[in-house]
N, C-alpha and C positions, 0 to 999 in steps of 0.2 A: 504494500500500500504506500502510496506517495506521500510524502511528507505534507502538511498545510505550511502554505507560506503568508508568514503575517506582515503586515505591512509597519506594525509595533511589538514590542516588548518580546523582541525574537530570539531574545536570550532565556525567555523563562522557560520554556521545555527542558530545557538542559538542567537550570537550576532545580528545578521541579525532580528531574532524573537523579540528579548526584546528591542534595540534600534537602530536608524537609523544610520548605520555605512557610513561613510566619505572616500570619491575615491578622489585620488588628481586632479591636474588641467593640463593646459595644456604645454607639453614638448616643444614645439616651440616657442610659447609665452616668455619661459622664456631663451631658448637656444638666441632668437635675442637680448635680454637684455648684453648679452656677448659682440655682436657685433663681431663674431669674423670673421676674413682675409681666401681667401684661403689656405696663410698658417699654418695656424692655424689649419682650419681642414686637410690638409694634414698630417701634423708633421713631424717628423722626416723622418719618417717609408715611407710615398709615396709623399714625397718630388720633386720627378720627375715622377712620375706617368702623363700617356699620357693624363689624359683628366680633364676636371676640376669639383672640388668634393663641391665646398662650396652649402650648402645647403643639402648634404646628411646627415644630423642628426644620421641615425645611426652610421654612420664612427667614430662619436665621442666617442663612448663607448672603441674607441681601440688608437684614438687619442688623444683625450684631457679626460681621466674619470674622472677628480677634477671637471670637467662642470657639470657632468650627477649626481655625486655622492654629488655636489652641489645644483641641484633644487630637486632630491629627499630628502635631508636632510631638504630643506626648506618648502616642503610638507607634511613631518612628523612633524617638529615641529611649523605647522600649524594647526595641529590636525588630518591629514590625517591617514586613519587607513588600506587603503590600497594603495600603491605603482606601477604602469606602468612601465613596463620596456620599455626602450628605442629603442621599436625591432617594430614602426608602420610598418616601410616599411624595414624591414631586412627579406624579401626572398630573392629568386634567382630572381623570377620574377620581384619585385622592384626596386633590385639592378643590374640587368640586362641594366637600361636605365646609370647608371655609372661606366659599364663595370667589375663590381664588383660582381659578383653573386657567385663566389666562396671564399666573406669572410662571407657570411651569415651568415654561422655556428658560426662560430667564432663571430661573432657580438651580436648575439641570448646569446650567452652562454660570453662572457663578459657583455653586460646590463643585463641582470640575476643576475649574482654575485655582480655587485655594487649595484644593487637594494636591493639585499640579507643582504651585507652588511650596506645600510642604514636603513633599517628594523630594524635587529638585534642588532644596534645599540641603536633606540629608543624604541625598546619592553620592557616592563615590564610584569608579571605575572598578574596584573588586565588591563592592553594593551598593547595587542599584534598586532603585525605589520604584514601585508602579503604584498608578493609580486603579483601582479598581471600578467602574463607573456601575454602581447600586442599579437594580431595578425588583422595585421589590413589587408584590403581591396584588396589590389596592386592595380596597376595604370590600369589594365587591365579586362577586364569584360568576363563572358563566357557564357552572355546570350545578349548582344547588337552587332550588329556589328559595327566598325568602320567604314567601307562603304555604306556610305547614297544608292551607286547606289547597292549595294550588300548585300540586307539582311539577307545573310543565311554566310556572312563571318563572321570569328571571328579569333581572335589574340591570341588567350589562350584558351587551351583545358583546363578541367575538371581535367586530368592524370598530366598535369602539375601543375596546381594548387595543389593538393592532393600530388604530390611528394614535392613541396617546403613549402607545410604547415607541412608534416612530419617532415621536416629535422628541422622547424624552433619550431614544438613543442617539440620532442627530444633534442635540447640545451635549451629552455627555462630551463626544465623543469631540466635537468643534473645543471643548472646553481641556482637552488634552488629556481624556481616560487610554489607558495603555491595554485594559483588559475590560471587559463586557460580564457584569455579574447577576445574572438571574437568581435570583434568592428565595428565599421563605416560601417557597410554593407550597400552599396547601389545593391547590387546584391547577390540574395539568393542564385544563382546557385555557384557563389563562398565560399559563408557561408556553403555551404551543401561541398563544399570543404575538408575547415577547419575541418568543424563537422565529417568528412570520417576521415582526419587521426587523428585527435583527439580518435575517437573512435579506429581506429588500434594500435594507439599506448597504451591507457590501453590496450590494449588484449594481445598485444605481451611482455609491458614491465609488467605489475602488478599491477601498479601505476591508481590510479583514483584521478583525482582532481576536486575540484568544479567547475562549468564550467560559466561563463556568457556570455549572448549574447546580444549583441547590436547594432539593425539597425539603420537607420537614415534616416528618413522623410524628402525629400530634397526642398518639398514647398506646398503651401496652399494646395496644392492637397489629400493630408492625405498619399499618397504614395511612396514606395521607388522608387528608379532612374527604378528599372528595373520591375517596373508599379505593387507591391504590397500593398494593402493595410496593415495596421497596422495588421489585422484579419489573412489576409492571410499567411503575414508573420511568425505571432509566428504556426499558425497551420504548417507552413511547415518547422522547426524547434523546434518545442515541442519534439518528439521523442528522441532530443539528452539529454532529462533531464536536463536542467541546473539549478542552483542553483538559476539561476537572470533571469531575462530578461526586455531591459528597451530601451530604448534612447538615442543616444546623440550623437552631432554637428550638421551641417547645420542650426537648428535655434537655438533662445534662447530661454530663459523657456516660456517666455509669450504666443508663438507660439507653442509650445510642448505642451502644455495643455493639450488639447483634446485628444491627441494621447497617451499621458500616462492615461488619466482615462480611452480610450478603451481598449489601451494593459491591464490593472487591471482591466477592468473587463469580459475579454477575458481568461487571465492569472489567476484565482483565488486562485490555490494554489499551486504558485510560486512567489517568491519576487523578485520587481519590482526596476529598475537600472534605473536613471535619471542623464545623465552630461551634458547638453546643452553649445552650446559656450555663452559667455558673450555678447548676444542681435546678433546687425547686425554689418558686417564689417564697421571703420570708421578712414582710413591715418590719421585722425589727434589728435587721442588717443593715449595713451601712449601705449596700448596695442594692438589699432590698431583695435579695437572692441567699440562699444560703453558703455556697461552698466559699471559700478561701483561695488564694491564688495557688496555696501551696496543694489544694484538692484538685483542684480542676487542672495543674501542671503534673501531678501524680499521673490522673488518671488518661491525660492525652500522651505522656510517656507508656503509659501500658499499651497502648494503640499505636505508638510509634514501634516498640519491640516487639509488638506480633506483627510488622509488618506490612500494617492497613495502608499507612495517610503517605501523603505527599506534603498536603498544603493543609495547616491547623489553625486555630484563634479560637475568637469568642463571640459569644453572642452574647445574650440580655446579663447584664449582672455582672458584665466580665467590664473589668477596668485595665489601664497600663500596667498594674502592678501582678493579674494575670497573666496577658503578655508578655510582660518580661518574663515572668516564673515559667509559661509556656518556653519561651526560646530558651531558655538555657537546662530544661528538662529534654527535650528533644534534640539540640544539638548534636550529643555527643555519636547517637544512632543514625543508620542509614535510610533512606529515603524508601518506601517499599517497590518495588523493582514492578514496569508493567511491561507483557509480550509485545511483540513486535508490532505496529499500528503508527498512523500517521503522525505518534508525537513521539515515539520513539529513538530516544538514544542512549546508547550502551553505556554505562556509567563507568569513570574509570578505573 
């Protein structure tokens, strides 16, 4: 099989091959650390703006960017080797519930650039920094209905998703993301969204970037929200080639277990993405999760010496101080080795 050739970050297959590369943590976790006011995320700019915005996280990328351009600096120099932009819920469809769905663009394409710039900041020629460009979930499903009495209704078309995941990959991508990150899927039919204009857009612009995908297993059940197994899932997204394919939120690692060795051994040659949240939720933790950095680095080390991961971090609950305990837990292990396929290289 022919190698894919990326028009960015054409060194990460390699790094991915030779050793276990570091995803940062989680953006919410450390935006509440701020504590900030609604007028704070207003600012200036929507000061009298008609509805109220605290808690829209991306807003902050155009309100406060010392915040954004702050917890990605503190995940770089935690050992983070790749970067999130700050774009979970910056479509139209997300920001549609804060009457905001025409700053999207602009929201995608300022978190880009601060990402970019914190990157570019901490890179060096022996590490280098990527940007990872978010595309998370929306609030909205196009395979469940919302009406228990109406199973065949639904709140979001397919057309609509696949237009707001275009708009929100084209500023990524303009705003200088290095890799393409489909996340939190609890609904394939919205993944396969994503994955439509993701693929329109290399076609129409040029540009091919690495891609990763990442569901999430929402309980003991082994399957996603919108009733896939682990199995079922990467087969109904294999086609879009991605660079990764792995896990993460809903549990913590100790629960992910299982579901990362079947996705590996499902997946065989394609390297495997692991960010779980930090255990179970818990009000009375600093981070509001239960595990410690030293628990959630234990237990992504147990996953690194059987073999599983390539590319680890965190999700909800995880701070710098995970990540760091992440990287220097995994470090000293090899990267899990994948068969021969388009991203394939022999490690030395």
């Amino acid at each position: 099989m022919k190698p894919i050739l990326y028009t960015r970050a054409q060194a990460l297959p390699d790094i991915l091959a030779h050793r276990i590369a570091i995803l940062d943590g989680a953006m919410g976790t450390m935006i509440q650390r701020f504590k900030l006011s609604e007028a704070q995320y207003r600012g200036e700019r929507f000061k009298d703006f008609h509805k109220d915005v605290k808690g829209n996280n991306e807003l902050l990328s155009l309100t406060q960017p010392d915040v954004i351009r702050d917890i990605h600096e503190s995940y770089l120099a935690a050992g983070a080797d790749l970067v999130e932009t700050n774009t979970f819920g910056a479509t139209t469809v997300a920001q549609a519930d804060y009457d905001m769905a025409h700053l999207a663009r602009e929201m995608n394409l300022a978190s880009a650039r601060l990402a970019r710039e914190a990157c570019d900041k901490f890179s060096t020629p022996e590490h280098p920094r990527f940007v990872a460009g978010a595309l998370g979930p929306t609030p909205k499903t196009a395979s469940i209905s919302p009406d228990v009495n109406d199973p065949g209704a639904r709140n979001v078309s397919f057309e609509e998703l696949r237009a707001a995941y275009y708009e929100q990959v084209e500023a990524l991508v303009e705003g200088g993301s290095d890799v393409l990150l489909v996340e939190t899927i609890f609904d394939t039919l919205n993944a396969k969204a994503a994955l439509f204009a993701i693929d329109e857009y290399f076609e129409k612009s040029g540009e091919r970037l690495p891609l990763i995908i990442s569901g999430t297993v929402t309980d003991a059940s082994g399957r996603i929200l919108s009733g896939q197994t682990v199995t079922a899932f990467w087969h109904s997204v294999r086609h879009a080639q991605p660079l990764a394919v792995g896990l993460n939120c809903a549990l913590g690692a100790a629960l992910m277990r299982p579901y990362i060795q079947e996705l590996a051994r499902v997946a065989p040659d394609t390297f495997i993405s692991c960010y779980p949240n930090a255990g179970l939720p818990n009000p009375m933790s600093d981070t509001g999760f239960d595990e410690t950095p030293e628990v959630t680095s234990r237990l992504l080390h147990e996953f690194a010496a059987e073999g599983l991961v390539n590319l680890v971090g965190g999700c909800c609950g995880t701070t710098p101080e995970h990540i760091g305990a992440i990287h220097d837990a995994v470090a000293p292990l090899a990267a899990r080795h994948i068969a021969p396929g388009p991203f394939y290289r022999e490690a030395a």
